[in-house]
C-alpha positions in Angstrom: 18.2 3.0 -7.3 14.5 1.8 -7.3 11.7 5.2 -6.1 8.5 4.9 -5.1 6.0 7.1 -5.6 2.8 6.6 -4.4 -0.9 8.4 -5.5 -4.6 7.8 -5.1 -4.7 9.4 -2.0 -7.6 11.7 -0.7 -10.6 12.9 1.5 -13.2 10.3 1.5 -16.3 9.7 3.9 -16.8 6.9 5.6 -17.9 3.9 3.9 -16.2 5.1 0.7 -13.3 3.8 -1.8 -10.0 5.0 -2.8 -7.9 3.3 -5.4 -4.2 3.7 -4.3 -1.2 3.3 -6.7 2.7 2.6 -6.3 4.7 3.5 -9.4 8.5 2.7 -9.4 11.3 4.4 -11.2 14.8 3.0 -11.6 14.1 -0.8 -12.0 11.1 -2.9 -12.1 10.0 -4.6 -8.8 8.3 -7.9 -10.7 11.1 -9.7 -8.9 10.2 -9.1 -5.6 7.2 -9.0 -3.2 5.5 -6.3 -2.4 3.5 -4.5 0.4 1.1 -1.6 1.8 2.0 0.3 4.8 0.0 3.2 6.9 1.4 5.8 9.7 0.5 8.0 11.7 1.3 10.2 14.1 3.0 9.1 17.0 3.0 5.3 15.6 5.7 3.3 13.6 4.8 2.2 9.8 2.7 -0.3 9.7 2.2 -3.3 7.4 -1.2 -4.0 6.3 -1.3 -6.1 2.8 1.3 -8.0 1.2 1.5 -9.5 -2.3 4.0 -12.1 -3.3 6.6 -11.5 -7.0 3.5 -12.8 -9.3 0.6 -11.6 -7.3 -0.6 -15.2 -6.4 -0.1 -15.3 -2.9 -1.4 -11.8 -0.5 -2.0 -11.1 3.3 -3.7 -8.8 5.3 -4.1 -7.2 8.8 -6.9 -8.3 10.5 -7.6 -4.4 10.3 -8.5 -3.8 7.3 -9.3 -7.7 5.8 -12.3 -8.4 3.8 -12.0 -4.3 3.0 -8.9 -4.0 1.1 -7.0 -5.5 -1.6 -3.9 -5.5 -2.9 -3.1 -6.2 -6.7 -0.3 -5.5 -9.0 0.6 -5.7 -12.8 3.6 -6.3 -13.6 3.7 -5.7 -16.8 2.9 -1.4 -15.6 5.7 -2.2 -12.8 2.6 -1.2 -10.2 1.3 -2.3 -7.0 -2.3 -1.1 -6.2 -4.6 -1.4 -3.1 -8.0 -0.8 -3.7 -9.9 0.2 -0.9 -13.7 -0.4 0.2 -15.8 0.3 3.3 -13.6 3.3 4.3 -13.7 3.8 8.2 -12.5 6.8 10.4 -9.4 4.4 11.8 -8.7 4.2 8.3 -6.4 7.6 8.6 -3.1 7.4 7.7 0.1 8.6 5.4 0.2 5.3 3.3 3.3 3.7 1.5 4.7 0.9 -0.5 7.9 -1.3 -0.3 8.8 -4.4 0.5 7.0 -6.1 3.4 8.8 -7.1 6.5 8.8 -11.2 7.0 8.7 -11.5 3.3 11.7 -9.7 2.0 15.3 -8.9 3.2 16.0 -5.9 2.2 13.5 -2.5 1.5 13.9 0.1 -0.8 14.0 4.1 0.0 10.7 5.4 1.4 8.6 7.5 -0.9 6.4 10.6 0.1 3.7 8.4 1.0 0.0 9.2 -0.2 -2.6 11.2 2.5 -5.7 8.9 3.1 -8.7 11.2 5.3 -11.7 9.3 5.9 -14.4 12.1 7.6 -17.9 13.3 7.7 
């Protein structure tokens, strides 16, 4: 079975970057798209970028667009989301799998990376 493990998490002020990573073990998810999600408490997962099996298609929340961006290398079996402009709102557990309206099926949650943006 295909894990996730996401990193690149941390405290970062506002207006900052954080580089986030998603790793997987078991197989190699270059055959699939692939996606960013944030929670927190009280809310359900949500999606906020999505990047098609070779990286040449992506979509974003209106959220965070024209801040983040999603990449991934195949090659490393990796999905990244870099992220610029950091804002308070920002705040969430984030994770990787497969986005919703793009995939039918999603793999096992991971532990999720902690993202704090604060003064």
């Amino acid at each position: 079975q295909v894990q996730l493990v996401e990193s690149g998490g941390g405290l970062v002020q506002p207006g900052g970057s954080l580089r986030l990573s998603c790793a997987a073990s078991g197989s190699s998810f270059g055959g699939t798209a692939m996606g960013w999600y944030r929670r927190t408490p009280g809310k359900e997962r949500e999606l906020v970028a999505a990047i098609g099996r070779g990286g040449g298609v992506t979509n974003y929340a209106d959220s965070v667009k024209g801040r983040f961006t999603i990449s991934r290398d195949n090659a490393k079996n990796t999905v990244y989301l870099q992220m610029n402009s950091l804002k308070a709102e920002d705040t969430a557990v984030y994770y990787c799998n497969t986005p919703t309206g793009w995939s039918n099926f999603r793999f096992a949650w991971g532990q999720g990376t902690q993202v704090t943006v604060s003064s």
